[in-house]
N, C-alpha and C positions, 0 to 999 in steps of 0.2 A: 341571740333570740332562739328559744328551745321551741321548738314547733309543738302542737298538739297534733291530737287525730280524732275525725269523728266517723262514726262509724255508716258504714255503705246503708242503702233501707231495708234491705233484706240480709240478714247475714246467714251463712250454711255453718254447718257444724264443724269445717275447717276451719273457717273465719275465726269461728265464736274459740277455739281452742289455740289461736294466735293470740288471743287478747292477752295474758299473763306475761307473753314472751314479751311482746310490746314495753307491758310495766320492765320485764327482767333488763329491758335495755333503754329504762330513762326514760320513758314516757310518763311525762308527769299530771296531763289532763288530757283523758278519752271524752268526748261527746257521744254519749249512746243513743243514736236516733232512732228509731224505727216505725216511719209514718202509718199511722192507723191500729198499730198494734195496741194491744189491752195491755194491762198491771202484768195478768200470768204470763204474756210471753216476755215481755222485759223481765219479768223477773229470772224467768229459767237465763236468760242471756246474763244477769248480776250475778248468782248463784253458782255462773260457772268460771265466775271470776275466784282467785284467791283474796281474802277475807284482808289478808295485809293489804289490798291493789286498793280496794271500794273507793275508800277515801279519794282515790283518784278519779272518780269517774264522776261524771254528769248526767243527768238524765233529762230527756226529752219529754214534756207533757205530762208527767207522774207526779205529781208533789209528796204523794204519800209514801215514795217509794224512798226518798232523801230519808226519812229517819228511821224505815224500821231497816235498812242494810247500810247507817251508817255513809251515806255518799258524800261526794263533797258538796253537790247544789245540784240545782233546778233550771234547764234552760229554759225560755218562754218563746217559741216560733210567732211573728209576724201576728198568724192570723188567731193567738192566742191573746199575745200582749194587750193589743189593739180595742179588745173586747173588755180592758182590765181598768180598775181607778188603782188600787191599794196592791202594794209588794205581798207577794207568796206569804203565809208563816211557818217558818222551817226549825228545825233547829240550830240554836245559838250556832258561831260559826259557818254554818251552810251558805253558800254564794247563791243569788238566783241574775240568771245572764238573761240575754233575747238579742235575737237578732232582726237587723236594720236592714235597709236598703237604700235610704239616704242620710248626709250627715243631717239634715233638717229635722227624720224621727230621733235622731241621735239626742240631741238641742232639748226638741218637747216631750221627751219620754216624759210619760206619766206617773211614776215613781221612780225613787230609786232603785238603782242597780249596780253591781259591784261592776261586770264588764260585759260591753256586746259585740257580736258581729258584726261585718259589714261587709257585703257582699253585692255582686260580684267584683271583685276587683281587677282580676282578670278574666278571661274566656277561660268558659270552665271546662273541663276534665270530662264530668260525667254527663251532662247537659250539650248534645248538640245545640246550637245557635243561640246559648245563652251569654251571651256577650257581654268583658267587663265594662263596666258602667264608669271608672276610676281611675285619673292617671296618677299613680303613688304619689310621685315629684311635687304633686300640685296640692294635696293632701295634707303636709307636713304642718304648715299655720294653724290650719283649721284642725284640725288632730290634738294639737297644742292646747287649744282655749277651750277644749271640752272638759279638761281635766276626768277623764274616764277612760279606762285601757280598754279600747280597740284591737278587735284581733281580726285580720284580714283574712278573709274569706274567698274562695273561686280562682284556679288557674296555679295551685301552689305547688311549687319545683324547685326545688335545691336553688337556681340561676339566679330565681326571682325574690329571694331572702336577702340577701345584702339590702335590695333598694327599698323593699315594705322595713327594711331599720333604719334605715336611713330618715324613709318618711316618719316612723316614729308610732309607729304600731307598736302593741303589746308585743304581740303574738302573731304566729298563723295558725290557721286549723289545716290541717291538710286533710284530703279523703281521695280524689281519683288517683290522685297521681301514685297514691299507697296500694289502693286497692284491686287496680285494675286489668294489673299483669298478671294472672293467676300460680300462685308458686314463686313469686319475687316477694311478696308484701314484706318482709323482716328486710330483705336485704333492699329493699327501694326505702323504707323507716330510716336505714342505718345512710343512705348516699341524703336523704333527706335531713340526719339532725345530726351528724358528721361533721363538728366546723374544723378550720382548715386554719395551719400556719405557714409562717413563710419564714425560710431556716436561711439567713443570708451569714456566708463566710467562708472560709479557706476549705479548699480540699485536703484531706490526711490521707496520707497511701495508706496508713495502718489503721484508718478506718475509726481507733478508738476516740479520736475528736472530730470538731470539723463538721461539714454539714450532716455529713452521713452518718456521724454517731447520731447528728441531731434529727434527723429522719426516724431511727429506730426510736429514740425517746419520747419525740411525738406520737408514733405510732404505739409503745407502749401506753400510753398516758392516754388512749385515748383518739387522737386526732388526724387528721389528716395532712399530708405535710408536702408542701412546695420547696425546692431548693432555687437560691442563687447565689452564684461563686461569685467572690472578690478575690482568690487570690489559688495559686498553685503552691501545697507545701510541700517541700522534701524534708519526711520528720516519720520516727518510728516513735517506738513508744518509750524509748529511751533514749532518741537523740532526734537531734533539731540542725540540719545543715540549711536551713535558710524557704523562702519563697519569690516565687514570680505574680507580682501583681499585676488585676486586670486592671485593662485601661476601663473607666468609669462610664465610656462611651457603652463599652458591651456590658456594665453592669445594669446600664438603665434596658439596655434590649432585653435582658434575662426579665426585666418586672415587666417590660411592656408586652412580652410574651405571654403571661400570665395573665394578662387582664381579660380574657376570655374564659378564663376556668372561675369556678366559682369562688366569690370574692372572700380574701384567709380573713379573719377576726383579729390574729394578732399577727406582729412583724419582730422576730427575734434576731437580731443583727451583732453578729459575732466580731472575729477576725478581719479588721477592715483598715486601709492604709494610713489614714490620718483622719483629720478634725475636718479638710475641705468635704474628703471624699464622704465621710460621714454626713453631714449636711445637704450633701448633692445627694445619697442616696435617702433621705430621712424625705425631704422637699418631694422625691420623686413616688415614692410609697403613699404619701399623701393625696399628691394626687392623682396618681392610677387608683387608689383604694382610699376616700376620704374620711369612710369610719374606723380604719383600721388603728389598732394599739401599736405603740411600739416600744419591744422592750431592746433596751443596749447590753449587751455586755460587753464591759472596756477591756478586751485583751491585749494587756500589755504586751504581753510576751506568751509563746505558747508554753504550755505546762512541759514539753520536751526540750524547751530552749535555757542552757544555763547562764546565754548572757544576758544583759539588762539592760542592750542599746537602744531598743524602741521602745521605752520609758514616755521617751518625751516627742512620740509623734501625736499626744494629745492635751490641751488647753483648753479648758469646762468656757475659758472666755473667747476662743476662738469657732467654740459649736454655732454657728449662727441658727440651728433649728432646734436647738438643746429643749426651750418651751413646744417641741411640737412632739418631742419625746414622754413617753409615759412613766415608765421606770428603766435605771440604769439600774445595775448588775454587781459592781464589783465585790472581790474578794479584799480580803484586808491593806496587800499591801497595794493591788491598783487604789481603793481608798483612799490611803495616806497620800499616793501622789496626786488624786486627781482632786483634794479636798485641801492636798499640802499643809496638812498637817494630821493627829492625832484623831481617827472619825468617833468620838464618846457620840452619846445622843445629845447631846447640844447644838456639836457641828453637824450632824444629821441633821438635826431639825432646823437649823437653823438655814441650811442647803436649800433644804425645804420649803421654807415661808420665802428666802430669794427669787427660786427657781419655778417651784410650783409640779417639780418632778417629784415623782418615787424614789424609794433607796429601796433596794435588799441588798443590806451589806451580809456575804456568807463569810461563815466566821471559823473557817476551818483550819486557817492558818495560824490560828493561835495556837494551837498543839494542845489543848486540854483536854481534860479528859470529856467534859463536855461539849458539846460544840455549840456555841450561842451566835445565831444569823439576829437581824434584828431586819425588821421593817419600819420603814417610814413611810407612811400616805394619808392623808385624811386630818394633817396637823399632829398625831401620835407617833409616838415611837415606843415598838413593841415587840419582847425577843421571841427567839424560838429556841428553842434548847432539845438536846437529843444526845444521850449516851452514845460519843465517839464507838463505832465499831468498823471491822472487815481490815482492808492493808487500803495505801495508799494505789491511787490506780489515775493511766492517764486518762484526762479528758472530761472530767468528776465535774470543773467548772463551766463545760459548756453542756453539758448534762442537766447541771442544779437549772441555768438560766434555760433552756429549751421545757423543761419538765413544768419550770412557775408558769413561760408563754403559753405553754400547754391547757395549765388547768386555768387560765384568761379566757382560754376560748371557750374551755368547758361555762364559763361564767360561776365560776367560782371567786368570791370575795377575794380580795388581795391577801389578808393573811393567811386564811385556808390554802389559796395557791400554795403563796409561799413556806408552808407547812409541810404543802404533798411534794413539792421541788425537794425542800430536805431529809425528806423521808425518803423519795427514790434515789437518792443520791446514796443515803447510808445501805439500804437496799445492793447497788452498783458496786460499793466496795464491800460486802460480804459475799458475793459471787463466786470469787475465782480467785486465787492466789497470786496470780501475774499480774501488771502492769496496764493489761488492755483486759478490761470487764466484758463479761456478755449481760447484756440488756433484756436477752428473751424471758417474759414472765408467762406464766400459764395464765386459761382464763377464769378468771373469777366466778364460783357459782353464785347464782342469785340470793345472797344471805338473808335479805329481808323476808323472802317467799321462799326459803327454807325455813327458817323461825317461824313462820304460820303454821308448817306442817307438825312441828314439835309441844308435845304436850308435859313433856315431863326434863325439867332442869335441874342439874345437882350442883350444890353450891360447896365446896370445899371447906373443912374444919380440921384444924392441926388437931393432930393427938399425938400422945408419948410416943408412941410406937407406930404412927404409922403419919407421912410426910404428905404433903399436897401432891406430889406427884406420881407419889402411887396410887392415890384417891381416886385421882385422875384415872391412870389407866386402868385401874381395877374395875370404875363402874363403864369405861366405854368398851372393857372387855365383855360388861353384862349387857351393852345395847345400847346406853344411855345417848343421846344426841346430843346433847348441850350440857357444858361446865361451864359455871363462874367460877372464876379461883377470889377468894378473900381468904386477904390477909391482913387483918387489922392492923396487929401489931409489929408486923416484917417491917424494916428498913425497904426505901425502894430499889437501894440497890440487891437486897436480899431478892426481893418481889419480882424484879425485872430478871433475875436468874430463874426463878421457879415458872414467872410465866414467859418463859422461851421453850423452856424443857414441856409447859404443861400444852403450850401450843403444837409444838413436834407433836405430843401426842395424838391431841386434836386432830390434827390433821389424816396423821396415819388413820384412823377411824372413822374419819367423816364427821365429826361432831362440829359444831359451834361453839366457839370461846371466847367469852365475853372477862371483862377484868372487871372488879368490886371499885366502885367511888376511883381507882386513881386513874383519869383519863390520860394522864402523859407518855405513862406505862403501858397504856391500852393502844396509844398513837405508834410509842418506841417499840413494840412487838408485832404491829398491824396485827392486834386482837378482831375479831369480826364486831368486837361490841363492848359497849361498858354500862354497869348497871350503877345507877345512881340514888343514893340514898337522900330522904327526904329533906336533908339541909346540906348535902351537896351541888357542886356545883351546877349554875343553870343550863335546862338541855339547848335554849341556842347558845348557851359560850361554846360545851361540851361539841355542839353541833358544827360549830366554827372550826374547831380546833380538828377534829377527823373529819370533817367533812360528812357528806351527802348520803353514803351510802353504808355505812358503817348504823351495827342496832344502837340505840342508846332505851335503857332503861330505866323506871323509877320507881321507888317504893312509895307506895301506897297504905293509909293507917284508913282513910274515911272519903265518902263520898267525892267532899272537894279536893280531897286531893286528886284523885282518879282526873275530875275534870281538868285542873288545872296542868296535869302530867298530859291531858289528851289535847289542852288547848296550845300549848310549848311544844309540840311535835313527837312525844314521846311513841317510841316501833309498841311497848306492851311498857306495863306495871307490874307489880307484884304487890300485890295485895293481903296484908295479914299485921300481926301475924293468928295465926288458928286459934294458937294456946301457949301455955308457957313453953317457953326453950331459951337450954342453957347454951345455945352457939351466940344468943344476942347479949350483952352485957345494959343494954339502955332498950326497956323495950317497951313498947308501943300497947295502949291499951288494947287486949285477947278479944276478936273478932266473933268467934265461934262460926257454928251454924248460921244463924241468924243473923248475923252481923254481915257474913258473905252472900245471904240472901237478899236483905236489903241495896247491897251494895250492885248486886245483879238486877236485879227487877231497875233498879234508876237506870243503869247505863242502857238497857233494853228502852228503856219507855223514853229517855233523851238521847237517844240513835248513837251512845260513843260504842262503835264497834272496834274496841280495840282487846288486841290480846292480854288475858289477866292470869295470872300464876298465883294460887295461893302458897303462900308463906306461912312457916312458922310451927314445930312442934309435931307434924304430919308423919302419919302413921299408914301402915298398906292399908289397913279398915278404913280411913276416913276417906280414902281418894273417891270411891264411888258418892259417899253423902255428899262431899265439897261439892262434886260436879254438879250432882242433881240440883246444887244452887246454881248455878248456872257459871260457874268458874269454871272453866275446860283444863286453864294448865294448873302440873303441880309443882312446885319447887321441895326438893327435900334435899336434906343433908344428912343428920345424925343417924336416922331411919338406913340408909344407904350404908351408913361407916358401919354401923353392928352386921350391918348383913356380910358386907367387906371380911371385917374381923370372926366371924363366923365360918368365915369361908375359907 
C-alpha cells in the first residue's frame, strides 16, 4: 500500500517548496486542498509544482484547473458532491474522487466515480475530538461489494497501515501525521511509505552473506529491514568450517519480538535447518504477519561451503507449508535437486500449476556469457537476460533473493522485481575485485524532475571521423544535459560497449543518458532512460522491464500519436520531424512550422502537459520560431556535430 498526502488548509511558503521533494521520493497522488481558496491561489500553489509532478496532483473544488495545468483529477468535498446529479467533465483520462463519511453515501453516490474517501477512520491528527467513526476489521466484506477503491481517511501512521490492507482499502491519504512536526515532514513521508522486510538466516562473520549482507540490500534497494537468525556460521569468504543452529523455539521469539514494530510486506527466508524447521517458521510468520509474502531461498549449501552434504536436508513433499509460500529462489543446481531433475520451462511450469508457488530460477551457474534467470507466476514462464559482467563474489545469491523481496515490498510486479534483483546483483559483482562485494550505492538524483528542467537534447550520429563517444563528450563539454546515444546499425554487443563509455561520461558531467529503441541495453547500463520510436516497443512492456522510475520516451509524427504516448505513460515525446534530415533513413511526414503549432494549441486546449522536444533537421535560427509554437524542448544532432567538427 503506497500511501498518498493531501495537503494541510493553509500551506506557507516552506510547505509549498516541499511539494516536488515529496514527488522526488515516490509520492505518487497529492490532494491539494485548500478550503475557501479562489482559482489564483491554487494556482500559484500548482505553478510551484514541477510541470513533470502535475499529473500527480488532485485538486480540490476547481474543475477548471484539471485541464489548463494538465492534473490528474478533480476531488468533490461532501458538501460539493451532495448538491450534484451528473460527474465533472474533464479531460479524457482525468479521475474525479469525493469524499464520504459513510459506507451508505458510498452505495448511493450519484454518479460515478473512479475512488473516494472515507473518513474518519481513525481519531484524527489535526482535529481535536474528531473521532474515528470505523473499525478497519469489520470493514473488509463491505469494502469488497463496492467494487470501488476506498482510500482511508483520518488518524494515518506507519502502525496503522498493515491492518487498513488488510481490511482491503486502496490507499491511505495521510496529512497530520506528515504535516504537523514542523521541520520533519520528508523524514515522517519516508518512516510513513518506507515498507519493511524481514531478512530470516544465518549469521556470516564476513558479513558478505547472511542476514547482514541482507540488511545492506534491503536498505540499498530501498527498504526497511528486520533480521531473524536460524543459525551461527563460522565461514569467510573463502571458507566454510560449519554452523550452530538455533533451537526453532528462540526462532519463533525473534518473529514474536517483532510484532510490535510495523508489520514487514515481505518475508525473505534464507539459511534455515531443514524442511520441519522451515514450515514451523513459514506457519509462524503467517500468523504473527497474515498479509505478509514470503519468498524462500533454498540454501543448499553456503556459496563458501565446498562440500555437498546438506543437499538433502530438503524434500518440496516434506514442506507442509510449501502452498503458504509465495516464491522460492533457487539457483540452478539447488533446482535440479529440489525439482530432481533438469528445471527447462516445462518442469517450471509445470511446479507451477502443482504447487501454485513462484519460481525465480537465477541462472548464473550456467557459466555463459549471458546470464538467463527465468520467472514463473501468473501461469508464464519468462526470462530475463543480462551481459555476464564484474568477478565472482560471495554471497551474490542471498543478495539476488533479498534484492527481488525488496522490490515486493516496493510493490513492484514480479518480473520488474525480479529484473531489479538481477540487475543489483550484476551491479555487486562489478564493485570490487575481491570475493566479499560492497553494497554502498550513492543516491539517485531525481531524474524525472531533472528532465523537466532540460530543454535541449542531443541525440548522437556516427561519422567517419568522429565516434559516438566523443560526440558525447565534446557536446557535454559545450553544456549539453541530455544525450541519446543511437545506433541503428551497431551490434548490441558493439552498443553496450559504447553505452558504458557514453554513460562514464554522462555522469562525470551531470547530464542525462537515455539509449535509442534498445531497452535491454538501457536496463544492462542502468541508462536514466530510453527513447522509444513509434513502432517500438510498448511503453508499459518497456515500463515493466526498468521499472518505475527510469524516463521512457516516444516519438511522435501527429496529434494522436502525442496522445496516445501520453495515455501509455510516456515522461516527454519527441515530436517531428521539422524538416528533412539525413540522420533518419524512414522518415516521417516534415512538420514544419505549422504542423508544430497545431500540434501545440491541441495539447494546450486537451490539458496533455507533457514535455515535447522537437525533432528533426533543426538549426540555431529555428529554435526561437519552434518555441514560439509552443514546443519548449529542442533535440538536435547534426547541427551540434558541425559545430563539434568546426571546433
Amino acid at each position: 500500500m503506497k500511501p498518498w498526502l493531501i495537503t494541510p488548509e493553509r500551506l506557507t511558503s516552506e510547505q509549498i517548496g516541499l511539494l516536488d521533494h515529496f514527488f522526488d521520493q515516490g509520492l505518487e497522488r497529492l490532494h491539494l486542498r485548500l478550503p475557501g481558496a479562489g482559482e489564483e491561489d491554487y494556482s500559484q500553489v500548482i505553478e510551484a509544482v514541477a510541470a513533470c509532478y502535475r499529473r500527480r496532483v488532485v485538486v480540490h473544488d476547481h474543475p477548471r484547473l484539471v485541464g489548463r495545468y494538465g492534473l490528474c483529477g478533480l476531488h468533490l468535498p461532501e458538501r460539493v458532491w451532495k448538491g450534484m446529479t451528473d460527474r465533472p467533465q474533464l479531460p479524457d483520462g482525468c479521475t474525479v474522487s469525493a469524499s464520504c463519511h459513510t459506507i451508505g453515501d458510498i452505495e448511493s453516490f450519484p454518479f460515478r466515480i473512479d475512488y473516494c474517501f472515507l473518513s474518519p477512520i481513525f481519531d484524527s491528527l489535526c482535529k481535536v475530538g474528531y473521532a474515528g467513526r470505523f473499525s478497519p476489521d469489520s470493514l473488509g466484506d463491505r469494502l469488497q461489494r463496492l467494487h470501488l477503491p476506498v482510500v482511508a481517511l483520518g488518524g494515518i501512521t506507519p502502525d496503522r497501515l498493515p491492518q487498513l490492507r488488510r481490511a482491503g482499502f486502496a490507499s491511505a491519504a495521510a496529512l497530520g501525521y506528515v504535516w504537523l512536526v514542523e521541520g520533519r515532514e520528508l523524514m515522517r513521508w519516508q518512516e510513513l511509505c518506507t515498507p519493511a522486510v524481514i531478512c530470516v538466516g544465518g549469521v556470516d562473520p564476513s558479513a558478505g552473506a547472511g542476514i547482514t549482507a541482507d540488511v545492506r540490500t534491503a536498505e540499498n534497494m530501498g527498504v526497511r529491514a528486520y533480521t531473524v537468525a536460524t543459525a551461527i556460521t563460522f565461514q569467510g569468504s573463502g571458507s566454510y568450517r560449519g554452523e550452530r543452529w538455533l533451537d526453532p523455539a528462540d526462532i519463533i521469539r525473534q518473529i514474536e519480538a517483532l510484532s510490535a514494530e510495523m508489520e514487514p510486506a515481505v518475508a525473505k527466508i534464507g539459511l534455515i535447518r531443514d524442511s520441519d524447521t522451515l514450515s514451523f517458521v513459514v506457519d509462524c510468520l503467517k500468523k504473527v504477519f497474515p498479509s505478509i509474502r514470503i519468498v524462500w531461498d533454498p540454501v543448499l549449501r553456503a556459496s563458501a561451503d565446498s562440500s555437498a552434504g546438506q543437499a538433502d536436508r530438503f524434500n518440496l513433499e516434506d514442506i507442509t507449508a510449501l502452498s503458504r509460500i509465495d516464491f522460492i529462489t533457487p539457483n540452478l543446481p539447488e533446482a535440479r535437486h529440489l525439482l530432481g531433475c533438469e528445471p527447462d520451462d516445462e518442469t517450471l511450469l509445470d511446479f507451477y500449476r502443482r504447487s501454485g508457488v513462484g519460481l525465480v530460477l537465477k541462472g548464473g551457474h550456467a557459466g555463459e556469457s549471458v546470464v538467463t534467470d527465468r520467472i514463473v507466476y501468473d501461469g508464464r514462464c519468462e526470462a530475463l537476460r543480462l551481459l555476464r559482467g564484474g568477478t565472482e563474489k560471495h554471497g551474490t545469491g542471498c543478495a539476488h533473493s533479498t534484492a527481488f523481496a525488496a522490490a515486493l515490498a516496493l510493490e513492484q510486479e514480479p518480473f520488474t522485481a525480479a529484473g531489479m534483483a538481477q540487475l543489483y546483483v550484476s551491479r555487486l559483482r562489478e564493485r570490487a575485485s575481491g570475493l566479499l562485494a560492497m553494497h554502498k550505492d550513492l543516491p539517485a538524483d531525481p531524474i524525472v524532475r531533472l528532465m523537466s528542467e532540460i530543454d535541449l537534447q542531443f541525440i548522437t550520429h556516427r561519422q567517419p571521423d568522429l565516434s559516438e563517444l566523443e560526440e558525447a563528450e565534446a557536446v557535454c563539454r559545450m553544456g549539453v544535459r541530455w544525450v541519446q546515444l543511437r545506433m541503428k546499425e551497431a551490434s548490441d554487443e558493439e552498443m553496450l560497449r559504447t553505452a558504458c563509455a557514453v554513460k562514464a561520461v554522462c555522469r562525470h558531467y551531470g547530464s542525462l543518458f537515455v539509449v535509442n529503441d534498445r531497452v535491454a541495453i538501457a536496463r544492462q547500463v542502468d541508462a536514466d532512460g530510453v527513447h522509444l520510436g513509434k513502432e517500438d516497443m510498448a511503453i508499459v512492456e518497456a515500463r515493466r522491464i526498468l521499472g518505475s522510475n527510469k524516463i521512457i520516451g516516444r516519438t511522435c509524427n501527429t496529434m494522436e500519436d502525442v496522445r496516445r504516448a501520453y495515455a501509455e505513460g510516456a515522461d516527454y515525446v519527441g515530436i517531428g520531424p521539422y524538416r528533412y534530415t539525413e540522420t533518419k533513413q524512414r522518415l516521417a511526414p516534415v512538420l514544419g512550422l505549422e504542423g508544430y503549432k497545431a500540434i501545440a494549441a491541441c495539447m494546450q486546449t486537451e490539458g496533455i502537459r507533457l514535455p515535447a522536444f522537437a525533432i528533426g533537421g533543426i538549426e540555431d535560427a529555428d529554435i526561437p520560431l519552434i518555441r514560439d509554437c509552443g514546443i519548449g524542448g529542442i533535440a538536435v544532432s547534426g547541427s551540434l556535430i558541425r559545430k563539434i567538427k568546426k571546433n
